[in-house]
C-alpha positions as CSV (number, residue, x, y, z in Angstrom):
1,X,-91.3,-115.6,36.4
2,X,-87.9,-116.9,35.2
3,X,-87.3,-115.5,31.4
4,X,-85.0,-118.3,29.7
5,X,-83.7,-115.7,27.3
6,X,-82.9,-112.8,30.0
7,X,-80.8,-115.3,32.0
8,X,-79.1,-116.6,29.2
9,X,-77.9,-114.0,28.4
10,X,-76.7,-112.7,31.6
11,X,-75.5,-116.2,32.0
12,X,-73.1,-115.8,28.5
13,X,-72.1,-112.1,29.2
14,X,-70.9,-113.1,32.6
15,X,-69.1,-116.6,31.4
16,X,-67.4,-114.2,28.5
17,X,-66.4,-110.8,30.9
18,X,-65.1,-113.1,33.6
19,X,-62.7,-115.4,31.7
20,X,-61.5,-112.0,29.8
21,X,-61.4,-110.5,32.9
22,X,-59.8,-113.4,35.2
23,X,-58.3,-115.8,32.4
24,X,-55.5,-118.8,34.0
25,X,-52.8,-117.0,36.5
26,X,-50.3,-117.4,33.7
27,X,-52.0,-115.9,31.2
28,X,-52.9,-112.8,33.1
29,X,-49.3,-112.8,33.8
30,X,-48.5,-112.5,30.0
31,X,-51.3,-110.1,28.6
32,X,-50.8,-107.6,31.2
33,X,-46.8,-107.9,30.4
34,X,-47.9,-107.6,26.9
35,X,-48.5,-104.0,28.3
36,X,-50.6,-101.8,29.4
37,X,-50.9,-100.3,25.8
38,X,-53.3,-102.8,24.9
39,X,-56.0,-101.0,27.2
40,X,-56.3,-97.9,24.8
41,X,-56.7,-100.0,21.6
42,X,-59.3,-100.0,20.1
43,X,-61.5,-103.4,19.7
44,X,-59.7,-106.5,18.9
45,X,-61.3,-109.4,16.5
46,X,-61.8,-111.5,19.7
47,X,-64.2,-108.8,21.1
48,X,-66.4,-108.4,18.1
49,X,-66.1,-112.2,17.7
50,X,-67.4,-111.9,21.3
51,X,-70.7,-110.0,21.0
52,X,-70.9,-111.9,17.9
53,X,-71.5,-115.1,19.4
54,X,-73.8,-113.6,22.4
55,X,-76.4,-112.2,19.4
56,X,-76.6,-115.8,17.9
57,X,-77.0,-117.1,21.3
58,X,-79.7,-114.4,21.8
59,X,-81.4,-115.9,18.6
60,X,-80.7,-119.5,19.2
61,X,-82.6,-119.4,22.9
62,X,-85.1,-117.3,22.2
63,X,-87.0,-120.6,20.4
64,X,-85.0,-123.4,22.0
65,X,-86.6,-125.6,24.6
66,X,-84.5,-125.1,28.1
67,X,-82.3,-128.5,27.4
68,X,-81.3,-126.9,24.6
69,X,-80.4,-124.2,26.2
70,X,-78.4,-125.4,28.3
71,X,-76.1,-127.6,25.9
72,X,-75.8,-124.0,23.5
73,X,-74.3,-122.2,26.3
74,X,-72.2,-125.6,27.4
75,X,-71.0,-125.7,23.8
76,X,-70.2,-121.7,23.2
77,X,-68.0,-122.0,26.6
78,X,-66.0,-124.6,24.7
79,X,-65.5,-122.3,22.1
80,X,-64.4,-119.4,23.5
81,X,-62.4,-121.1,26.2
82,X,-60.2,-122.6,23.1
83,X,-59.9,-119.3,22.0
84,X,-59.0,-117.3,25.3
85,X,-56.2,-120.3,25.2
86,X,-55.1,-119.9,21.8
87,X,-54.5,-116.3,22.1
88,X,-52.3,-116.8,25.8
89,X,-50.7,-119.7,23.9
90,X,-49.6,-117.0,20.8
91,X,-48.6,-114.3,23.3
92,X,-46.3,-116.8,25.0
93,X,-44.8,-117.9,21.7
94,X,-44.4,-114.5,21.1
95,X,-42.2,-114.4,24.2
96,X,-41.9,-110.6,26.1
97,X,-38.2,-110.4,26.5
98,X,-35.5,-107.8,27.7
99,X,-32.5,-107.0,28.3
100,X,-30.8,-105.6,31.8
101,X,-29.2,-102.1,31.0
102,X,-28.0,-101.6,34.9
103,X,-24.5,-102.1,35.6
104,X,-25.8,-104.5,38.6
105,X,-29.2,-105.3,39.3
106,X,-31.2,-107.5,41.9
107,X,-33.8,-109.6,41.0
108,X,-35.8,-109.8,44.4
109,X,-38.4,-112.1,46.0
110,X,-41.3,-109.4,45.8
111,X,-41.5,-105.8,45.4
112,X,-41.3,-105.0,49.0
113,X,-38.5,-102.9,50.1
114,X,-37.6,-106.0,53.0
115,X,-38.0,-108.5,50.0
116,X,-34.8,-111.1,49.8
117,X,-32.4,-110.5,47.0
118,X,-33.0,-113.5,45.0
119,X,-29.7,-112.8,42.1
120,X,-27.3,-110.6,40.9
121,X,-27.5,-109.7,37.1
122,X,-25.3,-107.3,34.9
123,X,-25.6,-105.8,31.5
124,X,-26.7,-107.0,28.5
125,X,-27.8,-110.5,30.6
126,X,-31.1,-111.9,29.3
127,X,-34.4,-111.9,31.1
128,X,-38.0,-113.2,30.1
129,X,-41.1,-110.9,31.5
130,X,-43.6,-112.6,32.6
131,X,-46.0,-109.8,34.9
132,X,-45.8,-106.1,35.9
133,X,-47.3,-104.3,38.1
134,X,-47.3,-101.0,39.3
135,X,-46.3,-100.3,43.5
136,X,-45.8,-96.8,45.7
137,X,-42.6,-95.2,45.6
138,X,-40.7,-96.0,48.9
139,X,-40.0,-92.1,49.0
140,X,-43.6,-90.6,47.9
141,X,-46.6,-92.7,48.2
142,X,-48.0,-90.4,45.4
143,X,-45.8,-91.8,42.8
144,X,-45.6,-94.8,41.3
145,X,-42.9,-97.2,40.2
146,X,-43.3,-100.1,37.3
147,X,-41.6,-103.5,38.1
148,X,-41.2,-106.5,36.1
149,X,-41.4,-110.2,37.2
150,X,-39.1,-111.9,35.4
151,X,-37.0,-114.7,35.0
152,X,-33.2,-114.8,34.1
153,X,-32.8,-117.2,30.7
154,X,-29.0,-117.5,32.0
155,X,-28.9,-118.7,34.9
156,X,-28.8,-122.5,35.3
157,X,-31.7,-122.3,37.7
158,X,-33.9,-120.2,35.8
159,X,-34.7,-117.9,38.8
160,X,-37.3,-116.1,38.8
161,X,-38.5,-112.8,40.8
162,X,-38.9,-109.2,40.5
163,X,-37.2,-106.5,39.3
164,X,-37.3,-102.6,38.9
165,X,-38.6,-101.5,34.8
166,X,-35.8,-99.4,35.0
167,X,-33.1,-101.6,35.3
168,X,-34.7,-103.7,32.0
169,X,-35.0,-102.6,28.5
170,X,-37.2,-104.7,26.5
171,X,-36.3,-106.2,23.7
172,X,-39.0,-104.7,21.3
173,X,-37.6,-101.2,22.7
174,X,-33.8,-103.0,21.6
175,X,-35.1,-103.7,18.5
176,X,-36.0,-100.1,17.5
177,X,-32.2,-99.0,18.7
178,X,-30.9,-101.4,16.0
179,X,-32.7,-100.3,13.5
180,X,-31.1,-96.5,14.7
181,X,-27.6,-97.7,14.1
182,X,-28.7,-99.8,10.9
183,X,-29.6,-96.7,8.9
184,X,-26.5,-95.0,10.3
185,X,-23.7,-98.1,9.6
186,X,-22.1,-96.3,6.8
187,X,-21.9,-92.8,8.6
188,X,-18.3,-92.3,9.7
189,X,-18.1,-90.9,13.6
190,X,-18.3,-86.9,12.9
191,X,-16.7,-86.3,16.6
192,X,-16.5,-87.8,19.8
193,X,-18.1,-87.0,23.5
194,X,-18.9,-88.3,26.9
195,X,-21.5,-87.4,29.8
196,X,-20.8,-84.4,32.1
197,X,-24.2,-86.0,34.1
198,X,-26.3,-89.0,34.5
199,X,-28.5,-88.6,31.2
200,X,-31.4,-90.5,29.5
201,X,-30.7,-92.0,25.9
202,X,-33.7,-91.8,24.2
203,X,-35.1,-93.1,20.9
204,X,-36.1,-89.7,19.1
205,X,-34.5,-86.0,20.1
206,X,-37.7,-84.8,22.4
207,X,-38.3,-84.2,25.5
208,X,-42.2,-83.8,25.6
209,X,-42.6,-87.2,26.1
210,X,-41.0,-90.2,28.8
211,X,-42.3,-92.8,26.4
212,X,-39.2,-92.4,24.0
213,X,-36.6,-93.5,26.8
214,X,-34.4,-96.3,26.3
215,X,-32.1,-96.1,29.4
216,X,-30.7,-93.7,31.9
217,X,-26.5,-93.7,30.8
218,X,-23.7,-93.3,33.7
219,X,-22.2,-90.1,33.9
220,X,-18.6,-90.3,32.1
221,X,-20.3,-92.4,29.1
222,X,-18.6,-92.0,26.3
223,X,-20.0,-92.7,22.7
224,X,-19.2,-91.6,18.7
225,X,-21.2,-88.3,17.4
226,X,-22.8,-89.8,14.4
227,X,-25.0,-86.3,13.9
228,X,-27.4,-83.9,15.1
229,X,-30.6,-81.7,15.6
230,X,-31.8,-78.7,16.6
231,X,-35.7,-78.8,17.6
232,X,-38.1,-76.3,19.3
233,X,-36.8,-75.6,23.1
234,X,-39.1,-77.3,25.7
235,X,-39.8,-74.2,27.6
236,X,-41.9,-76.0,30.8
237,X,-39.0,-78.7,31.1
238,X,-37.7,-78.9,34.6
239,X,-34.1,-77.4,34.5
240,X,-31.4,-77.9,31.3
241,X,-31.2,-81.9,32.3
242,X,-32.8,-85.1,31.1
243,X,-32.8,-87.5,33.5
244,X,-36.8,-88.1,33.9
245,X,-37.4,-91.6,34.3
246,X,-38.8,-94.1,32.0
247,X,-42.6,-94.2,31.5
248,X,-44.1,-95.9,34.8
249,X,-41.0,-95.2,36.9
250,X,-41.2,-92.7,40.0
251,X,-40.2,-89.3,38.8
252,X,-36.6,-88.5,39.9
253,X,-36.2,-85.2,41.3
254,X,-33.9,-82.0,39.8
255,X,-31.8,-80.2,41.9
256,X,-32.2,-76.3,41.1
257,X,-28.8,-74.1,41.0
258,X,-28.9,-70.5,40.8
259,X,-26.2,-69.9,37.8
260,X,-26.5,-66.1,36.6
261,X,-25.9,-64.8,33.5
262,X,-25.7,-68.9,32.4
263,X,-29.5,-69.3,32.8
264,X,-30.4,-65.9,31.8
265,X,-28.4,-67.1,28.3
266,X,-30.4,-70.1,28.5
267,X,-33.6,-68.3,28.5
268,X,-33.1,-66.3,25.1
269,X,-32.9,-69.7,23.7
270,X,-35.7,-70.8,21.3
271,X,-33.9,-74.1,20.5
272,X,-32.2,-77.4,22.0
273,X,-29.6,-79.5,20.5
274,X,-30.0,-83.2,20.5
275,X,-26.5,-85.4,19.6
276,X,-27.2,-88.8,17.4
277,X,-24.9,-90.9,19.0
278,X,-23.5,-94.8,18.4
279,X,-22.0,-96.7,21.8
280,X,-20.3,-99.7,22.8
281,X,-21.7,-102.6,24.1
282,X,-20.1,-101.8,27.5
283,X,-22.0,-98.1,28.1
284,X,-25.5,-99.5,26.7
285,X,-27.3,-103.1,25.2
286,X,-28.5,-100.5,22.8
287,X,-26.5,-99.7,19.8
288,X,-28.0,-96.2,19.1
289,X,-29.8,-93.0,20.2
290,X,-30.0,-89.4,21.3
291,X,-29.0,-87.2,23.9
292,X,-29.6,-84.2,24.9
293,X,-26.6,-81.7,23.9
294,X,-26.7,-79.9,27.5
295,X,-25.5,-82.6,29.1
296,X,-22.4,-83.9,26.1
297,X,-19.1,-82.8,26.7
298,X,-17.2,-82.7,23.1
299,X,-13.9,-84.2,23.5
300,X,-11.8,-82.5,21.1
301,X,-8.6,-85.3,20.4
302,X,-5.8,-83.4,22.5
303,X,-3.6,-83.3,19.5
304,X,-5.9,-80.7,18.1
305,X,-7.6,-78.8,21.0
306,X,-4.8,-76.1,21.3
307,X,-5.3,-74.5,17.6
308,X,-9.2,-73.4,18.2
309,X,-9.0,-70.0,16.7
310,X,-12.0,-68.5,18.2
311,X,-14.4,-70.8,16.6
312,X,-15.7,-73.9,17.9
313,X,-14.6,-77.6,16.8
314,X,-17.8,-79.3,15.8
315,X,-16.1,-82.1,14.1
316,X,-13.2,-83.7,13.1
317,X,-11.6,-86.7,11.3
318,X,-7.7,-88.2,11.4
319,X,-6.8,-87.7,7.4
320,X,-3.2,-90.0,8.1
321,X,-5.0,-93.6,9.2
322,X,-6.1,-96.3,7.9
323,X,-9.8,-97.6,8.1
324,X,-8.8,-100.8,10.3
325,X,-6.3,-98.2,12.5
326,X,-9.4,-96.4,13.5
327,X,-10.3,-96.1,17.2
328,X,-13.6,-94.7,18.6
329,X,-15.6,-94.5,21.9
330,X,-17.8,-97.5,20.6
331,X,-14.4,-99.7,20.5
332,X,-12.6,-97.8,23.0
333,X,-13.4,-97.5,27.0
334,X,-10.6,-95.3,28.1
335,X,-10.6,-91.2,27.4
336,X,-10.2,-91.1,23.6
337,X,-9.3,-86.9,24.3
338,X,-6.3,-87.9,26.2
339,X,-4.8,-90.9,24.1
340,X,-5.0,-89.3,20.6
341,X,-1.9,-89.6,19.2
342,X,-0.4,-86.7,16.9
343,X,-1.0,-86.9,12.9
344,X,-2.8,-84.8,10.2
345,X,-6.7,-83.9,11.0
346,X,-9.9,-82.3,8.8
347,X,-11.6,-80.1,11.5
348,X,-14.6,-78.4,10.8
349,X,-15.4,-75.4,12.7
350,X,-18.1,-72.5,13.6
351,X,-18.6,-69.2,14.5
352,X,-20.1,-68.6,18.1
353,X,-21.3,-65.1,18.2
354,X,-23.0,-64.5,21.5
355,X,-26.2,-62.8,22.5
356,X,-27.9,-64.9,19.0
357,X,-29.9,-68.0,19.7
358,X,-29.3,-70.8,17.6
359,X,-31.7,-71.7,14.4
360,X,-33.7,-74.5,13.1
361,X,-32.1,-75.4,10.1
362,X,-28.7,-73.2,10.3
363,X,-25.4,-74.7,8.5
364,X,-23.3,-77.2,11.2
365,X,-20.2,-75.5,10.3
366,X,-18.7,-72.5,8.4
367,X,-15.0,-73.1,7.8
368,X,-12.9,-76.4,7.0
369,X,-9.3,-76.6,8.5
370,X,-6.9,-78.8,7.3
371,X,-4.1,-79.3,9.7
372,X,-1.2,-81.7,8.8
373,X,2.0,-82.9,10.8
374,X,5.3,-82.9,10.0
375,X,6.4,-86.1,11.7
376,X,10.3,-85.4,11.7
377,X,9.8,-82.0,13.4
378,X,7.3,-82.7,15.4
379,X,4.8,-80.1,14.7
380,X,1.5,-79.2,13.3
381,X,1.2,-77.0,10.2
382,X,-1.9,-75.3,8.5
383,X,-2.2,-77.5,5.3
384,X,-5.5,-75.6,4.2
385,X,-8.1,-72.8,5.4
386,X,-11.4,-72.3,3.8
387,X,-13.1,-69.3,2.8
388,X,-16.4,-68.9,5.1
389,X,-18.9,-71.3,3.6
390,X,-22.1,-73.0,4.6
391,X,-21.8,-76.7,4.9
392,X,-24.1,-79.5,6.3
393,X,-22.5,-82.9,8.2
394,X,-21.7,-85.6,7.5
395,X,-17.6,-85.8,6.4
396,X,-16.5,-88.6,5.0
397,X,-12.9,-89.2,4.7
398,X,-11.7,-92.1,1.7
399,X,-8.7,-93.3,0.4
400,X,-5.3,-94.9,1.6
401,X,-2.1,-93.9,2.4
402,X,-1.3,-90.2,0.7
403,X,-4.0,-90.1,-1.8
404,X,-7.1,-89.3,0.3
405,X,-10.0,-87.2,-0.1
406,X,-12.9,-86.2,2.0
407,X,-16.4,-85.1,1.3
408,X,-18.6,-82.3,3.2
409,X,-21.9,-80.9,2.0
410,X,-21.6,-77.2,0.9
411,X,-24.0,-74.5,-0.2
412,X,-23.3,-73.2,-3.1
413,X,-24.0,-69.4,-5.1
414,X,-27.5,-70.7,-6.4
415,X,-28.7,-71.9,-2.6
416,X,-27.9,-75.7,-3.5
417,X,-26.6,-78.0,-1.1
418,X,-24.1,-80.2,-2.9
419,X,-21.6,-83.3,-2.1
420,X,-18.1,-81.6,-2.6
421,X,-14.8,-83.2,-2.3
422,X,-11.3,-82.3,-1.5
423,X,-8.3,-84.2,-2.8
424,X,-4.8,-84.3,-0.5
425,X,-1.4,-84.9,-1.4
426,X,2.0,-84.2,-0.8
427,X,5.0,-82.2,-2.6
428,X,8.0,-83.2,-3.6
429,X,9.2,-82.0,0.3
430,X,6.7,-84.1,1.6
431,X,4.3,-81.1,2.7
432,X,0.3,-82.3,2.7
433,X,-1.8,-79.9,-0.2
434,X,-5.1,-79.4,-0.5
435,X,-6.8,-79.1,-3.7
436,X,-10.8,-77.9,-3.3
437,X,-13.3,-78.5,-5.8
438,X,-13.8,-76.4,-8.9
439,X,-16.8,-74.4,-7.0
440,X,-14.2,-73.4,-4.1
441,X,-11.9,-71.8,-6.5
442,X,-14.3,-70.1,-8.9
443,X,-15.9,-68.5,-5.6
444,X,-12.4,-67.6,-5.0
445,X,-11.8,-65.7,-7.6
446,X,-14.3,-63.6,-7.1
């Protein structure tokens, strides 16, 4: 025997699982490229709002005659048709766009390896996702590699076809960069470096995780050192790089080296450093981010390299140059090392004792030196050396023309980290001074 309210049901749970599961071809395309997050949350409103309706069809057919019936579930299928639309209709005014972070890119007919290469797109050009999907890797069918279907907003044709995740940062991922570089607008560069390798810039200083990657950066990037962090080494990481790919990507493979005494140094570490850097428009679409300190090469301003006294340069800023004569790696594409003019420079240095890991929470440097430059002679002069200290990043050099100062953060005898500032000026033979705070020279004295 038939039971009216059984098959109703089964009738509404089927009409409601099928359109969530297999809505219109475009809006598939745009909730699965609103990402495959969605799956773990938890349930939306339009699920409850779902099994809502199904109990109050429950109710309404247990005493309705079978016509009636039939118009209820005619009428409900309205209903949450309108919605399924609505909610594609906000997603695509939403829009799911990105950026291309490649040098070049392809955006190809299919994801086939024979597909047609459809058109040629550089970085920082726009693109609109529309689907993703998920296809073996070429070189290991276990693996798997995310691509995009997209469509590029400038070209004049509007093409549209796929494209390796890799090679596209979205713009939600974009977003969180800026807001990086926002909180860091008023930090002056501390020191300048570039890429010995292929690296990842990532969105937080870990390694645990592939979800934080931004983009993969060309080896010889250069970028401004705005700060950095020492965190808990990853002891299962693959070798002392960071080039795993972004989440969804095939995993790229590390090339193992035998190196010695280098990785047995390695090993006795319990922490890694991680740079916060700010880079040009031409390296990255992203403003901001970090990278992993094994793979930064400092590059100490050739002006200054040669007057290292045993202790390392962890930053430095020109004390003779005005705000608007600045140059950095996020304004400059050429080797900023090798075209540094000579002038009169704030380094700050520290100690590198060997055979003692690096701490959480240890001062950045432990001496400030003041080197100035006698312009008619040619040649650099020590204008001030500091007593050890223990001082925190950032410097800040203000002022014009003679009458500068700059700021570091400094320990002082009760444990306090304060803001203390040196002034600068010249004698009557035209010599840069130094003057340190009043802390410097009571701790002097003693």
């Amino acid at each position: 025997m038939h039971n009216a309210r059984f098959g109703t049901v089964r009738v509404g749970r089927n009409m409601i699982d099928n359109s969530a599961r297999f809505p219109s071809p475009r809006c598939g395309e745009g909730l699965r490229a609103g990402l495959a997050s969605r799956s773990t949350s938890p349930p939306t409103p339009l699920r409850k709002a779902e099994m809502g309706e199904i109990v109050a069809l429950n109710q309404l057919t247990a005493k309705a005659p079978r016509s009636s019936v039939i118009l209820v579930i005619y009428i409900f299928a309205v209903i949450i048709s309108a919605i399924l639309l609505a909610g594609c209709s906000t997603f695509a005014s939403r829009g799911n766009t990105g950026v291309v972070v490649s040098q070049r890119a392809q955006i190809r007919s299919s994801t086939a390896v024979v597909a047609a290469d459809l058109l040629e797109v550089s970085r920082g050009d726009a693109v609109e996702i529309l689907d993703s999907t998920e296809v073996p890797d070429p070189t290991d069918n276990s693996r798997k590699e995310l691509w995009y279907r997209v469509r590029a907003t400038t070209d004049v044709d509007k093409t549209e076809g796929w494209i390796e995740a890799r090679n596209v940062m979205p713009e939600d991922v974009l977003e969180k960069s800026r807001k990086l570089a926002e909180e860091d607008k008023d930090i002056q560069a501390q020191a300048t470096g570039q890429l010995h390798a292929s690296s990842n810039l990532r969105l937080t200083p870990e390694r645990t995780t592939n979800d934080n990657i931004m983009m993969r950066l060309d080896s010889g990037s250069s970028f401004d050192i705005v700060g950095w962090k020492r965190v808990p080494r990853v002891k299962d990481a693959e070798g002392e790089s960071d080039v795993a790919p972004k989440a969804g990507s095939a995993a790229a493979t590390t090339r193992r080296t035998g190196r010695g005494d280098e990785r047995a140094e390695e090993e006795q570490e319990t922490t890694e450093l991680w740079y916060k850097v700010r880079l040009s428009p031409e390296n990255s679409p992203a403003p901001a981010g970090w990278i992993f300190g094994k793979q930064v090469e400092l590059t100490v301003p050739s002006d200054i390299i040669y007057y290292r006294t045993g202790r390392e340069f962890v930053a430095w800023r020109r004390l003779d140059e005005e705000p608007s004569d600045e140059t950095s790696a996020t304004t400059k594409t050429k080797d900023v090392a090798k075209e540094s003019r000579p002038g009169s420079w704030v380094i700050l240095e520290r100690s590198n004792p060997k055979n003692e890991p690096r701490k959480i929470g240890e001062p950045d440097f432990d001496r400030i030196y003041v080197l100035g430059y006698e312009k008619h002679d040619q040649d650099h002069y020590t204008a001030y050396r500091s007593p050890d200290v223990e001082g925190y990043l950032p410097v800040r050099v203000e002022g014009r023309g003679a009458n500068k100062t700059f700021t570091v953060r400094l320990k002082d005898e009760s444990g306090q980290v304060k803001d203390m500032t040196f002034s600068l000026y010249r004698d009557q033979h035209g010599v840069m001074r130094v003057t340190p705070p009043e802390q410097m020279k009571t701790a002097k004295k003693k």
